[in-house]
C-alpha positions as CSV (number, residue, x, y, z in Angstrom):
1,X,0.0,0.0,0.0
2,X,3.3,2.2,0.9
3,X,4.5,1.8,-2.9
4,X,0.8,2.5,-4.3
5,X,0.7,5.6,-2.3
6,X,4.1,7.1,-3.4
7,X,3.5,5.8,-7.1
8,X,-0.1,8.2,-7.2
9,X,1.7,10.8,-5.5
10,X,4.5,10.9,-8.4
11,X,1.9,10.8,-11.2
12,X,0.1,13.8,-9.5
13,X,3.3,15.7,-9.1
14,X,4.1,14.8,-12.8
15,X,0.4,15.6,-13.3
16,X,0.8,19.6,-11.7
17,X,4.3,20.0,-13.3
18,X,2.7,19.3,-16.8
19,X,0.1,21.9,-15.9
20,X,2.3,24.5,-14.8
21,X,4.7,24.3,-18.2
22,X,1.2,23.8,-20.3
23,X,0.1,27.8,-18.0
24,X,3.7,29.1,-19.4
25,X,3.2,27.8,-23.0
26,X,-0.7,29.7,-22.6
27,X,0.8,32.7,-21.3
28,X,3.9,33.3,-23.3
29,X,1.5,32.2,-27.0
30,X,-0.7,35.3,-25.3
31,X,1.9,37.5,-24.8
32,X,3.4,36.8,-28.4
33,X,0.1,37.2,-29.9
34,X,-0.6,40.4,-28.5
35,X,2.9,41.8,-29.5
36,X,2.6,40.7,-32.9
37,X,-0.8,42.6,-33.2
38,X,0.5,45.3,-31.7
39,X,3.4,45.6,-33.6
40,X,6.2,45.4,-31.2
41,X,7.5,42.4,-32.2
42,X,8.1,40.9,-36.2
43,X,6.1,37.6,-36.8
44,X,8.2,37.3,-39.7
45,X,11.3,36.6,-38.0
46,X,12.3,32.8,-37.4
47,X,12.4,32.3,-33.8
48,X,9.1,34.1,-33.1
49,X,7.5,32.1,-35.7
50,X,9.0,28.9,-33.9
51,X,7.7,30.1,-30.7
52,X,4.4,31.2,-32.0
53,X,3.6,28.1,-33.9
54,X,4.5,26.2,-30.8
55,X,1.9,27.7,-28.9
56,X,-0.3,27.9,-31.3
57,X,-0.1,23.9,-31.7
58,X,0.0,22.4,-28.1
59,X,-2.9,25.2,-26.7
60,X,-5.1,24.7,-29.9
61,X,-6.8,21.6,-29.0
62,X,-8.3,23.1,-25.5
63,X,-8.6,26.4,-26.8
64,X,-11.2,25.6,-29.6
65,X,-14.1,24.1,-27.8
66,X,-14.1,27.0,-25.2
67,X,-13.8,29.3,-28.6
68,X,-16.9,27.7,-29.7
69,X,-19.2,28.1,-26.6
70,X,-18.1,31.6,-25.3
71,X,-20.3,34.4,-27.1
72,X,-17.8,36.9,-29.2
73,X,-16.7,40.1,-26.6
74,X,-15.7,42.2,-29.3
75,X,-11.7,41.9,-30.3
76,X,-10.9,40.5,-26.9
77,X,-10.2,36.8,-26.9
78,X,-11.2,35.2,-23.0
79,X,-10.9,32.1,-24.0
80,X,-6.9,31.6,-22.9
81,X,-8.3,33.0,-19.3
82,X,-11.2,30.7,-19.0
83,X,-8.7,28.0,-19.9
84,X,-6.0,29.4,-17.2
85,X,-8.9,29.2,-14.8
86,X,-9.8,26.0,-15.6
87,X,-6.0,24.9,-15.0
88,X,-5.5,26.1,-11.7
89,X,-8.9,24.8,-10.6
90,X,-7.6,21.3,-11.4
91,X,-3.8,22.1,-9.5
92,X,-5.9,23.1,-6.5
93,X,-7.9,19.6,-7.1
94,X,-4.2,17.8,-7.3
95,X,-3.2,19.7,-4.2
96,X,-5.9,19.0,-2.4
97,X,-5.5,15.0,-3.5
98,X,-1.8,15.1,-2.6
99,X,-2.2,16.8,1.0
100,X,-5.1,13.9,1.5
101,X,-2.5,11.4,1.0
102,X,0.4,12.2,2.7
């Protein structure tokens, strides 16, 4: 039971650590987005494409169906936030877990 214990609690710290990178990848593909559209930075360039496509490609899949259900707000986009929220509901969830096992 002692080895099932600390292989759940590895997989939930594996678990949160996945979640935080996947908040930076949201954050930074935000961030780069609203650079570009505010011209501060060049899309053009090679290693802001890289970055941007990057983003684009891993957040994509959750972004989409939130896309789809939120009503349009004008030019802002909410759906990265509701995501974010969404996110650190679930690391509270893990935390929660963890701190019942120990």
């Amino acid at each position: 039971m002692l080895v099932m214990n600390a292989f759940v609690l590895a997989v939930l710290s594996v678990v949160d650590i996945a979640l935080e990178l996947y908040v930076w990848v949201l954050i930074i593909g935000a961030l780069l987005s609203w650079l570009t559209a505010f011209g501060v930075i060049n899309s053009y360039n090679g290693a802001v494409r890289a970055v941007m496509d990057f983003s684009e490609r891993i957040t994509a899949p959750l972004l989409r169906p939130i896309r789809k259900r939120l009503p349009p707000m004008g030019a802002v986009d909410w759906s990265p936030i509701v995501l974010l929220l969404a996110i650190y509901f679930l690391r509270s969830f893990i935390h929660n877990l963890v701190m019942r096992w120990q």
